[in-house]
MITI-787887 format. One line per 10 residues: number of its first residue (from 1); their letters; for each residue x, y, z of C-alpha. Coordinates in nm, 4 decimals, padded with zeros to 6 digits. Each point is the difference from the previous one (the first is absolute). Layout:
BEGIN
NUM	a	X/Y/Z  ... $
# end
This chain:
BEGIN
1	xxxxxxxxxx	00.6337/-02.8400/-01.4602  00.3209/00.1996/-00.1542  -00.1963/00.1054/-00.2445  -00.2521/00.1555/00.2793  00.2789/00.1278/00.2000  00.1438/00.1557/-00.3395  -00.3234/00.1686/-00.0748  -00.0649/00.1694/00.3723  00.3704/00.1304/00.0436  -00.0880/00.1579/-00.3452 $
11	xxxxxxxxxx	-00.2646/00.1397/00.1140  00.0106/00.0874/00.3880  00.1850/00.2883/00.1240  00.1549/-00.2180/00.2852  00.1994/-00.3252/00.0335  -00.2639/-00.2794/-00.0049  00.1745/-00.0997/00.3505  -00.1063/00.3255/00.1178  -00.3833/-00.0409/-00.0931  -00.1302/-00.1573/00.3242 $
21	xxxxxxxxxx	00.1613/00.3023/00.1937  -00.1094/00.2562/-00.2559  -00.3837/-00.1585/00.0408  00.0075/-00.0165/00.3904  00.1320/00.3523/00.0056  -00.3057/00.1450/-00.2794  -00.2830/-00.1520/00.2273  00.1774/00.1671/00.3150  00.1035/00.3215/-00.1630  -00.3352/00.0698/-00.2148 $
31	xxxxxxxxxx	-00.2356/-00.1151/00.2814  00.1346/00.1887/00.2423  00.0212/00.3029/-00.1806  -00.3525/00.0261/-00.1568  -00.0885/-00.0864/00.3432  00.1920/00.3237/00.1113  -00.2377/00.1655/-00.2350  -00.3044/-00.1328/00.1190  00.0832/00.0717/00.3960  00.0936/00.3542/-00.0696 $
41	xxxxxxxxxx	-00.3109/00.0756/-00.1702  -00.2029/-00.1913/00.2785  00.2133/00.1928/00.2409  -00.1178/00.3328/-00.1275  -00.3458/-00.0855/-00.0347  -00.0161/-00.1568/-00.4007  -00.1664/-00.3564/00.0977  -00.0310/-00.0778/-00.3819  00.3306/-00.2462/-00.0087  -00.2003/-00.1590/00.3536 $
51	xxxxxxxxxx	-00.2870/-00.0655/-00.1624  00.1143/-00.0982/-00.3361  00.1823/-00.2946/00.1617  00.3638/00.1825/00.0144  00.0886/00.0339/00.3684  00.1607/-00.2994/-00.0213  00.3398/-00.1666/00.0098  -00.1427/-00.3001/-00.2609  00.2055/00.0062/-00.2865  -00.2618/-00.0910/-00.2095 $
61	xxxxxxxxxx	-00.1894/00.3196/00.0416  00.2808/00.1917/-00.0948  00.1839/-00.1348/-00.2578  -00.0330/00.0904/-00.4110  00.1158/-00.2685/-00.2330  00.1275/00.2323/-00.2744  00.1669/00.2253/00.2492  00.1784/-00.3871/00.1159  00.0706/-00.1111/-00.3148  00.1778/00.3221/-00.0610 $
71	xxxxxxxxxx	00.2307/00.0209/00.2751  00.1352/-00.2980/-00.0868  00.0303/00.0225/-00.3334  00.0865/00.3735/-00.0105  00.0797/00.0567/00.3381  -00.2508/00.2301/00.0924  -00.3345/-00.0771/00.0431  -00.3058/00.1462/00.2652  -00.2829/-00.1641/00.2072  -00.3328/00.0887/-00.0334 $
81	xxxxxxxxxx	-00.0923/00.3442/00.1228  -00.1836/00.0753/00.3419  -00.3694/00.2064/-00.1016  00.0504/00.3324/00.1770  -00.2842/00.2396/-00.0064  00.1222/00.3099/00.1446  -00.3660/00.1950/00.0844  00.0563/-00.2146/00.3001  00.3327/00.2070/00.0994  -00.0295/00.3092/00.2048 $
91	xxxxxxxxxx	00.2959/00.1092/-00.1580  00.0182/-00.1742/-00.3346  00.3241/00.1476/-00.1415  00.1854/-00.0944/00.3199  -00.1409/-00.3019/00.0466  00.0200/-00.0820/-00.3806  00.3738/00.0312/00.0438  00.0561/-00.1736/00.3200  -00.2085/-00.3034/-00.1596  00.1676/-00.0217/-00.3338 $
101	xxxxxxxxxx	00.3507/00.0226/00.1875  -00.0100/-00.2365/00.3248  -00.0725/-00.3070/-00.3519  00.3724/00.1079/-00.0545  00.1448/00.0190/00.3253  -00.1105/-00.3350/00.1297  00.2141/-00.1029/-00.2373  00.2804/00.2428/00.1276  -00.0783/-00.1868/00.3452  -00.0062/-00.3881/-00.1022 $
111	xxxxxxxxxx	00.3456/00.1093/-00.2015  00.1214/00.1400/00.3268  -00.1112/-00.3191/00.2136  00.1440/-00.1979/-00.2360  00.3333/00.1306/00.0033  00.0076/00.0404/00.3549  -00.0135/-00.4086/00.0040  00.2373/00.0005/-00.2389  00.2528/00.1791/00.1940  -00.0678/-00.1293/00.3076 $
121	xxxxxxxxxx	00.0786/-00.3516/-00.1773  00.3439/00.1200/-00.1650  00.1049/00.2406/00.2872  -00.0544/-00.2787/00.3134  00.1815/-00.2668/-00.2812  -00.3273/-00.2015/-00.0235  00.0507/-00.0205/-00.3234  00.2211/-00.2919/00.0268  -00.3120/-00.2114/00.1456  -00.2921/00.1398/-00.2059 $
131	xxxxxxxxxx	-00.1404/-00.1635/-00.2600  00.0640/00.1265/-00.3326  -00.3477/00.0170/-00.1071  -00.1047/00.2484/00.3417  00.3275/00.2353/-00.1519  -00.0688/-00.0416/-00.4068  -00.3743/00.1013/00.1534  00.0891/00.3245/00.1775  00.1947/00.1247/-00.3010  -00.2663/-00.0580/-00.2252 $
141	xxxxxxxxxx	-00.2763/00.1213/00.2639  00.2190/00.3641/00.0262  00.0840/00.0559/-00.3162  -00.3848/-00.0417/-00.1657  -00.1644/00.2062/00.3110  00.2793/00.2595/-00.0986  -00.1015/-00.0074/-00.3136  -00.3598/00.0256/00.0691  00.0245/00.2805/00.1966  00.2059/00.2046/-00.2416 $
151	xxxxxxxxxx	-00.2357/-00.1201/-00.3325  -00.3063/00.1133/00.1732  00.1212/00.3563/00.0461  00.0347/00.0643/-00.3673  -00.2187/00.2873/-00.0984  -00.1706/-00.2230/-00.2729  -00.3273/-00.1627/-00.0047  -00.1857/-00.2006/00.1657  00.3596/-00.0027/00.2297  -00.0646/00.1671/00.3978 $
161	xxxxxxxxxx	00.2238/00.2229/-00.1149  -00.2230/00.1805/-00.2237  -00.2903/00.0178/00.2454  00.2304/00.1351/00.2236  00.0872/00.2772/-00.2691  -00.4060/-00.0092/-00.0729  -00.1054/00.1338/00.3741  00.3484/00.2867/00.0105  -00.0714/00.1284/-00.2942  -00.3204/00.3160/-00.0282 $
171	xxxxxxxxxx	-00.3176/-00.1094/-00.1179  00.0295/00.1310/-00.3489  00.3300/-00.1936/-00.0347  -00.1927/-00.3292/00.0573  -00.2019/00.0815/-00.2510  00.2726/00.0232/-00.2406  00.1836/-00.2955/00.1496  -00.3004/-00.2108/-00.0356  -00.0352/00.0845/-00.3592  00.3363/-00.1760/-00.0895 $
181	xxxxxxxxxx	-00.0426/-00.2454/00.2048  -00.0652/-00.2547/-00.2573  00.2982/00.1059/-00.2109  00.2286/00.0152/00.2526  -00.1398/-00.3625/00.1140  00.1503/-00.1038/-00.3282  00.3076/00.1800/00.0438  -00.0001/-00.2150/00.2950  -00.0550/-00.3042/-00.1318  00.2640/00.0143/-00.3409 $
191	xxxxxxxxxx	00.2973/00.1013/00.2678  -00.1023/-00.3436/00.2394  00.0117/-00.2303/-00.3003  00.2256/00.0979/-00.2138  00.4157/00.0753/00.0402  -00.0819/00.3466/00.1158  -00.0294/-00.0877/00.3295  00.4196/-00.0612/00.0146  00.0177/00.3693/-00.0897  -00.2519/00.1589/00.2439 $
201	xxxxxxxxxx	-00.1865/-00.2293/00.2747  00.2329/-00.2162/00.0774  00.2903/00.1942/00.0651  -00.1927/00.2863/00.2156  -00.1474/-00.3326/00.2155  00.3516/-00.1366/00.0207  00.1882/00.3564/00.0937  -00.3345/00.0181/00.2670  00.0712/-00.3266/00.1350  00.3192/00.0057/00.0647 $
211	xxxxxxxxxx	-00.0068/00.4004/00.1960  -00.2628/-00.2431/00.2139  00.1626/-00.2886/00.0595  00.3282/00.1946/00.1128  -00.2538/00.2042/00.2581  -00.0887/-00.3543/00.1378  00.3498/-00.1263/00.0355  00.1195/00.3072/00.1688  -00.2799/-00.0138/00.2475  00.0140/-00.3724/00.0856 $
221	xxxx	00.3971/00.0990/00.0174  -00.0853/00.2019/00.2999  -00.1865/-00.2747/00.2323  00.2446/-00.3110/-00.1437 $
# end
């Protein structure tokens, strides 16, 4: 059993105690944002996600076993992506945007909802009575939705972020995009597995999280 234990913390990117939060928080997290996906392209008139089974809150439907594995071995990691098929769109390049950005900003929101329990629980000196697994849970629930929403808006493939670039961008600049995309894809993939990501991911996510966090603190301030 030490020898198990041994072998995951070498291996994990969080505390093994932390791993039952960490799960909990990826079926949440990824669900609800490919769900976020799916509505928004329902909501402007895409019913491809709808009738492909995605319009749905069941974890199951959503999630992508590398894109798991990843996030907690490399801490990042994706779910599988919501089929958008944007002839359906009045506006595609609007809608295109609003689609690929309302994955990341559920996230944003959970973060926020999270945090708002959180300081309701330390403000009103709850704290003192709540368990320690509801607290440990919140911190962990925060801190991956933050990341979440930051990681997806990196301009890099197959992140929302580049789709969002994708549909601002002029036609003829998609084209050009789209040609790379495979390299950059790699580019990607070497900086998420490798040491890299200390030098350019990580601490752009961490500076990002923290301007966000300090936003919800000062408004939760104001009505505590």
């Amino acid at each position: 059993m030490d020898q198990l234990s041994n072998f995951l913390s070498g291996i994990l990117r969080y505390p093994i105690e932390q791993l039952p939060f960490v799960v909990i928080t990826l079926l949440i997290a990824f669900t609800v944002h490919e769900f976020a996906h799916a509505y928004t392209a329902y909501k402007f008139g895409d019913p491809t996600a709808k009738d492909q089974g995605r319009l749905t809150l069941n974890p199951i439907q959503h999630l992508d076993p590398l894109g798991t594995i990843l996030i907690l071995i490399a801490g990042f990691g994706w779910a599988r992506p919501v089929p958008v098929n944007r002839r359906h769109f009045k506006n595609p390049r609007a809608a295109g945007v609003l689609v690929s950005l309302m994955g990341p900003v559920s996230n944003l929101l959970m973060a926020f909802i999270g945090y708002g329990i959180f300081y309701f629980i330390i403000s009103s000196g709850s704290w003192t009575t709540t368990s320690n697994f509801i607290i440990d849970f919140l911190n962990v629930f925060i801190q991956l939705n933050m990341m979440l929403f930051v990681f997806n808006l990196f301009p890099l493939p197959p992140l929302d972020g580049y789709r969002i670039v994708e549909d601002l961008v002029s036609p003829s600049m998609r084209a050009k995009l789209t040609q790379y995309e495979q390299y950059s894809i790699l580019v990607f993939l070497i900086i998420l597995v490798t040491p890299l990501d200390r030098y350019t991911i990580y601490p752009i996510m961490q500076a990002v999280s923290t301007f966000f966090i300090r936003c919800f603190q000062s408004i939760f301030s104001m009505f505590m």
